[in-house]
One Martini backbone bead per residue (centre of mass of N, CA, C, O) as a GRO file, in nm:
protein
  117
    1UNK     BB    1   1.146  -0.519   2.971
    2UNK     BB    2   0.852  -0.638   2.889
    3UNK     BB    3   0.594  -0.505   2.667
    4UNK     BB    4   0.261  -0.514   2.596
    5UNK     BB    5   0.022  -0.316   2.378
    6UNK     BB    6  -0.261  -0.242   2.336
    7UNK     BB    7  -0.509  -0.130   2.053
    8UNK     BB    8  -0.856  -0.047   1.960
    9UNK     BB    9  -1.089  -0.058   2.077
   10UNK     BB   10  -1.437  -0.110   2.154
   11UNK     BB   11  -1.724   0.006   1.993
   12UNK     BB   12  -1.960  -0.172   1.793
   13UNK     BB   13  -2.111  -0.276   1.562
   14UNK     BB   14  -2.307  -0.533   1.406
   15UNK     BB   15  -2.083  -0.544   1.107
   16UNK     BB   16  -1.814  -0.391   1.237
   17UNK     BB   17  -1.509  -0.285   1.255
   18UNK     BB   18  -1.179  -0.397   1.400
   19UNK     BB   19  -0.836  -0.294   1.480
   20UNK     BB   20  -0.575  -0.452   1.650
   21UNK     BB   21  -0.285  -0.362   1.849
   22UNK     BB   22   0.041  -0.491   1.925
   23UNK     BB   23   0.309  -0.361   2.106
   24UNK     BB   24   0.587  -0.413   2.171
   25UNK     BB   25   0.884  -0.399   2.387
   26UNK     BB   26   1.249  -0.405   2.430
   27UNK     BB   27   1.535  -0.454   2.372
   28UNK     BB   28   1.523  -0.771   2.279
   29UNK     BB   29   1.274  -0.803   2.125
   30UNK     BB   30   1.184  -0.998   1.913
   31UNK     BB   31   0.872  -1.077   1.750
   32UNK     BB   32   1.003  -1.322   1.544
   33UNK     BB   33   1.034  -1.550   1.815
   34UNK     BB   34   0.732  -1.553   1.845
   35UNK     BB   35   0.446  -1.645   1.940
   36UNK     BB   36   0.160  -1.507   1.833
   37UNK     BB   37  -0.163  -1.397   1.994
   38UNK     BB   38  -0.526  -1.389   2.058
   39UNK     BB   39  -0.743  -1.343   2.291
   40UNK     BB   40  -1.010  -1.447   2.492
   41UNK     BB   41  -1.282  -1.253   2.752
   42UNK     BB   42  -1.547  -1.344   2.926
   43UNK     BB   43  -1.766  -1.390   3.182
   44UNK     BB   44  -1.878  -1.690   3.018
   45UNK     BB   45  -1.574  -1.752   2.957
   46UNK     BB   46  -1.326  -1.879   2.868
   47UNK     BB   47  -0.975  -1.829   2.749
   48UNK     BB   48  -0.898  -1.806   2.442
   49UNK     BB   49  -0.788  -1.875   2.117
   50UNK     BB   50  -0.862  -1.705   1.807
   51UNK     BB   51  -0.514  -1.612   1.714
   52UNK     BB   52  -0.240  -1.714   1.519
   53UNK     BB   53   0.172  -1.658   1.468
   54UNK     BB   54   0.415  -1.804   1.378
   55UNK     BB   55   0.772  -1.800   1.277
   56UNK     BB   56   0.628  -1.915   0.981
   57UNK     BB   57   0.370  -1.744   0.939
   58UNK     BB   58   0.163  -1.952   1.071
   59UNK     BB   59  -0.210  -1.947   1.089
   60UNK     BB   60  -0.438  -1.943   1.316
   61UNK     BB   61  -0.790  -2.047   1.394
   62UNK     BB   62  -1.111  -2.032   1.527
   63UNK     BB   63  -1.376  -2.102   1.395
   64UNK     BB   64  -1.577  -1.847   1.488
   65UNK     BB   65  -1.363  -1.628   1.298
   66UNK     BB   66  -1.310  -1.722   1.017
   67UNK     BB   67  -1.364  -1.530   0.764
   68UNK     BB   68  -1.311  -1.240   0.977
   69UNK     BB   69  -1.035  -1.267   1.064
   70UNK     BB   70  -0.675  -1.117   1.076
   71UNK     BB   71  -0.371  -1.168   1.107
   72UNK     BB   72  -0.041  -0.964   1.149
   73UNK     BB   73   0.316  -0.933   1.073
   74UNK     BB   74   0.527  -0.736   0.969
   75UNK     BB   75   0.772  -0.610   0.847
   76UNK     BB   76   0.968  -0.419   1.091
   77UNK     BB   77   0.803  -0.493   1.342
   78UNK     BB   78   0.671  -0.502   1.672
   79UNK     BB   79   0.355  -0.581   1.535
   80UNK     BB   80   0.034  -0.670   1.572
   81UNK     BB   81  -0.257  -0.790   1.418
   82UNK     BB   82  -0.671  -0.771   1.424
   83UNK     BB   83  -0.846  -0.808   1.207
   84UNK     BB   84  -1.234  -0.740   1.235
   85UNK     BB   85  -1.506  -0.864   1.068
   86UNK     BB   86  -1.803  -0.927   1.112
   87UNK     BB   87  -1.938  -0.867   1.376
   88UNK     BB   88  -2.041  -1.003   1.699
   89UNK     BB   89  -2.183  -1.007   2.003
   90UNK     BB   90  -1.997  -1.272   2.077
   91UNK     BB   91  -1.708  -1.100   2.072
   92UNK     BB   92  -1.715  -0.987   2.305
   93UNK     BB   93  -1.437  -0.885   2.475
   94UNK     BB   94  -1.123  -0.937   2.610
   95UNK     BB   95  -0.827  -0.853   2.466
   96UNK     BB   96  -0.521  -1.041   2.414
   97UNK     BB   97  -0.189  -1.071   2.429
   98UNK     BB   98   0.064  -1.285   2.279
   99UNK     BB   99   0.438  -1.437   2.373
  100UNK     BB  100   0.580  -1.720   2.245
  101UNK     BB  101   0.872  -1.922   2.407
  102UNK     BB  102   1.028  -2.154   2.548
  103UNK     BB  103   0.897  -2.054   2.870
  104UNK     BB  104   0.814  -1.807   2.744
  105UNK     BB  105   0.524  -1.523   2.879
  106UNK     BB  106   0.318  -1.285   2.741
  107UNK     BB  107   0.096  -1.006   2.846
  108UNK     BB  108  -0.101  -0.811   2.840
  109UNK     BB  109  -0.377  -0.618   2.907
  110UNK     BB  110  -0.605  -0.509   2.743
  111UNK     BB  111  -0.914  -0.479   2.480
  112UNK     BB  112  -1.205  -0.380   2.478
  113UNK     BB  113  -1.487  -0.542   2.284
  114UNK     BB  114  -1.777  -0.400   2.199
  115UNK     BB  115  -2.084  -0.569   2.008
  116UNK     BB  116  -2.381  -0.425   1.911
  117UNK     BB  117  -2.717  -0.542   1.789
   0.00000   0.00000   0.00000
């Protein structure tokens, strides 16, 4: 049984930063097999892929988060971050993880951010 377990989340003023993580488990998962991602989703928005990391760790980002988010996965864990700086009220959102290998899809269950202006 795999499971994504999400964590990091919070309030924070607008202009501040928070770091989520992701940890994998399960006995064969292996992190570095998956493409893995972070999701957003707000009650006026469909969700979104924020921030993703292939498994030759080329990242991509949303354009609205470019040069604020920074995805990253360790060497060595089964962890993956999404670092977020100067963050805006419309960033709030509860945040999920993914980890993606055709057929394979795991979903974690999400952490809100709420970002205060």
């Amino acid at each position: 049984q795999v499971q994504l377990v999400e964590s990091g989340g919070g309030l924070v003023q607008a202009g501040g930063s928070l770091r989520l993580s992701c940890t994998a488990s399960g006995s064969i998962f292996n992190i570095n097999r998956f493409r893995m991602g972070w999701y957003r989703q707000s009650p006026e928005k469909q969700r979104e892929l924020v921030a993703s990391i292939t498994t030759d760790s080329i990242t991509n980002y949303v354009d609205s988060v470019k040069d604020r988010f920074t995805i990253s996965r360790p060497n060595g864990k089964n962890t993956i971050f999404l670092q977020m700086n100067s963050l805006k009220a419309e960033d709030t959102a509860v945040y999920y993880c993914n980890a993606f290998t055709w057929p394979t899809d795991y979903w974690g269950q999400g952490t809100q951010v709420t970002v205060s202006s």
